[in-house]
VOGU-229539 format. One record per residue (C-alpha): residue in one letter; chain; x, y, z. Coordinates in steps of 0.02 Angstrom, whole numbers. Example, Ala and Ser with C-alpha at 12.3 -4.5 7.8 and 13.67 -1.06 7.14 Angstrom:
<pts>
+---+---+--------+--------+--------+
: r : c :      u :      v :      w :
+---+---+--------+--------+--------+
: a : A :    615 :   -225 :    390 :
: s : A :    684 :    -53 :    357 :
+---+---+--------+--------+--------+
</pts>
This chain:
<pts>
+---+---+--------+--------+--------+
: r : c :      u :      v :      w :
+---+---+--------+--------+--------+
: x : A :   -146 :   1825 :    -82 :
: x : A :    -94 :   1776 :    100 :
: x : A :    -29 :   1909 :    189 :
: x : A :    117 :   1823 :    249 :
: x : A :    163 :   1809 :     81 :
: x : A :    111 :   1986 :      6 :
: x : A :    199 :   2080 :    146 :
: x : A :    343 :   1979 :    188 :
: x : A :    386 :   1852 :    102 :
: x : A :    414 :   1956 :    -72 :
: x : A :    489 :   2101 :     -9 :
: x : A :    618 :   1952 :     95 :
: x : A :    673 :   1940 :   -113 :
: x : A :    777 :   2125 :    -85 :
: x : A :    884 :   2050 :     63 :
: x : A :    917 :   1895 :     -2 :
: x : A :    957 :   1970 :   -180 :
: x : A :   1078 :   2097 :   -100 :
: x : A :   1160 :   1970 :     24 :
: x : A :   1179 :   1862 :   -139 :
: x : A :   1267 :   1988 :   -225 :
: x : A :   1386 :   2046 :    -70 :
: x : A :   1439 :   1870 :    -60 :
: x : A :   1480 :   1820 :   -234 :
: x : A :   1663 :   1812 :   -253 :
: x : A :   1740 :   1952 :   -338 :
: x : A :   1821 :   1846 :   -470 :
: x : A :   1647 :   1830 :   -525 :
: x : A :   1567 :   1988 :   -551 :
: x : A :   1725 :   2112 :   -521 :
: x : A :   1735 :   2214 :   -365 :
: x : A :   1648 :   2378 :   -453 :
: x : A :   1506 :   2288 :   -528 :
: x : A :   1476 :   2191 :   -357 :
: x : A :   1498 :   2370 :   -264 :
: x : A :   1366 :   2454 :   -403 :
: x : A :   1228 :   2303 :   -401 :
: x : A :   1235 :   2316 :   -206 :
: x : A :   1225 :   2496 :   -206 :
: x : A :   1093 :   2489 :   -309 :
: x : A :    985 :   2345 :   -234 :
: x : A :   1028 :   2444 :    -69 :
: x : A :    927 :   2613 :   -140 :
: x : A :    805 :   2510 :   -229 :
: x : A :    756 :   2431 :    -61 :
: x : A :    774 :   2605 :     38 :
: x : A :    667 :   2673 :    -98 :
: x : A :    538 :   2527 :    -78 :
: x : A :    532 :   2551 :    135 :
: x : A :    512 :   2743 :    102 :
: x : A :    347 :   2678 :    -10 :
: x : A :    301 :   2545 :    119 :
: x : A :    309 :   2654 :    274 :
: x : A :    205 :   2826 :    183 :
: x : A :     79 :   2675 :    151 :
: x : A :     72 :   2590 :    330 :
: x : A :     71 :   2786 :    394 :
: x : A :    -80 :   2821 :    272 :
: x : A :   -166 :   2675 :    333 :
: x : A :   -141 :   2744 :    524 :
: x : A :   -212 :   2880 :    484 :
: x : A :   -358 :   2805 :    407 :
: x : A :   -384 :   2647 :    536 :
: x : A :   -330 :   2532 :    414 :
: x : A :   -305 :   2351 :    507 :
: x : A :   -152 :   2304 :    378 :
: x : A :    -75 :   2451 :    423 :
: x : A :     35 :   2349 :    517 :
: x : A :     98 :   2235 :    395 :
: x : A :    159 :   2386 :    304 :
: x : A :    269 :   2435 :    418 :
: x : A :    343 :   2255 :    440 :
: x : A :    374 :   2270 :    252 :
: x : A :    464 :   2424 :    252 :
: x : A :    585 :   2356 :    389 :
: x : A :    611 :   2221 :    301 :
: x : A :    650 :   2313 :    143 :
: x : A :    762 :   2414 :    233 :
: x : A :    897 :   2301 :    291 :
: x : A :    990 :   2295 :    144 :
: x : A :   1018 :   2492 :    166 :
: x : A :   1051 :   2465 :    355 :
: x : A :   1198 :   2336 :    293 :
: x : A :   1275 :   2434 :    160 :
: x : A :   1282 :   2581 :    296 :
: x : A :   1357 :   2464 :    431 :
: x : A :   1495 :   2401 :    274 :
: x : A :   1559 :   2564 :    251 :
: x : A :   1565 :   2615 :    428 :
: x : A :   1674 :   2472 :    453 :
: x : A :   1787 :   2483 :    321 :
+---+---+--------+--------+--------+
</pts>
């Protein structure tokens, strides 16, 4: 599988998913159930960049040349955390 692919453009599913979900109208889905799938796509996708970055640190450690892509992963999989953060701090 292309790296590209492998390391960013599946784990690019968790941001769109939880953008997708924070922008539905809330005639749709009801404010709580919007507010609980966010929340939980958001600790799914911490929980996933927690995973991605012990693995890009483990490949450091042992010279591992993908080590890299790892980390791009785990930022990646983070931003949906990051934004749920930034909502509340605004609100």
């Amino acid at each position: 599988m292309n790296r590209i692919i492998r390391f960013l453009a599946l784990p690019s599913f968790v941001p769109i998913f939880f953008f997708a979900v924070a922008s539905t109208p809330v005639e749709l889905l009801g404010c709580r159930n919007r507010g609980l799938l966010a929340v939980m796509i958001a600790l799914a996708g911490a929980l996933a960049a927690l995973g991605a970055a012990i693995m890009g640190t483990k490949g450091k450690i042992q010279r591992d040349p993908q080590a890299h892509w790892w980390a791009i992963s785990a930022i990646v999989l983070a931003i949906p955390a990051v934004a749920i953060i930034l909502i509340a701090y605004r609100e």
